[in-house]
N, C-alpha and C positions, 0 to 999 in steps of 0.2 A: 504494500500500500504506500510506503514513505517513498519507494522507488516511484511510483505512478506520481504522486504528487510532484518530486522533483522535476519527473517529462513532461508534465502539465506544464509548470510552473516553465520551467527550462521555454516552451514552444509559446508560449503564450508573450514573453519577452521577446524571445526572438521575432515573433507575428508582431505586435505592438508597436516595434522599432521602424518608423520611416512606411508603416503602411501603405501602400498604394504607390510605391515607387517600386523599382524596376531591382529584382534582389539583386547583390551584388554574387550571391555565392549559391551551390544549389541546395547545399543546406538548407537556408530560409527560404526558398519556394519549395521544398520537401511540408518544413514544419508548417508551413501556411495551407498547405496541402489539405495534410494531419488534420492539422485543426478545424477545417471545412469539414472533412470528412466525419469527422466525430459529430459536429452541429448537424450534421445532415443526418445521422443516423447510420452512418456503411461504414461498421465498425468490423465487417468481413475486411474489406479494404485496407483500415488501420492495419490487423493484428495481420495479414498480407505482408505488412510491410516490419514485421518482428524477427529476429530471428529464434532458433529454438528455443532459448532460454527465455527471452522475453515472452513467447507463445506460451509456454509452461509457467511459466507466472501468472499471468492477465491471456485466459484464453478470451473469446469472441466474448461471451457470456457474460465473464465477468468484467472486462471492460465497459459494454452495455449499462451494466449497473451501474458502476463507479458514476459512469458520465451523467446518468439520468438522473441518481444523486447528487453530482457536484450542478444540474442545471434544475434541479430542485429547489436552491437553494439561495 
C-alpha cells in the first residue's frame, strides 16, 4: 500500500508539473498516460504496464479498489 501511495504521489507530481506543454522526456507522457488511464477506469491497461513484481502486488482488482477509494474521497 505505502509503495502504491509513493506511485501515486510520484505520477501525480510528475503530471502537475508544466501540464499541457509538450513533455520533455517519455517518462512524463508515460505517467500522464497512467494517470488518464486510472480516471478512466482501464486499470487492465495500468497493471499492463507493471512488471511481475508490481503485478503481484497490486493485481487489476486490487488497484480498482485502491483508486475508487482514493476518488472517494
Amino acid at each position: 500500500m505505502k509503495a502504491l501511495l509513493i506511485f501515486l504521489g510520484l505520477m501525480l507530481l510528475t503530471t502537475s508539473a508544466g501540464y499541457g506543454q509538450t513533455p520533455a522526456k517519455p517518462h512524463v507522457k508515460e505517467a500522464r498516460e497512467v494517470v488518464e488511464e486510472l480516471a478512466a477506469g482501464q486499470f487492465a491497461k495500468v497493471t499492463a504496464r507493471f512488471d511481475e513484481q508490481m503485478r503481484a502486488a497490486l493485481p487489476e482488482a486490487r488497484l480498482a479498489d485502491v483508486w475508487e477509494g482514493l476518488e472517494a474521497k
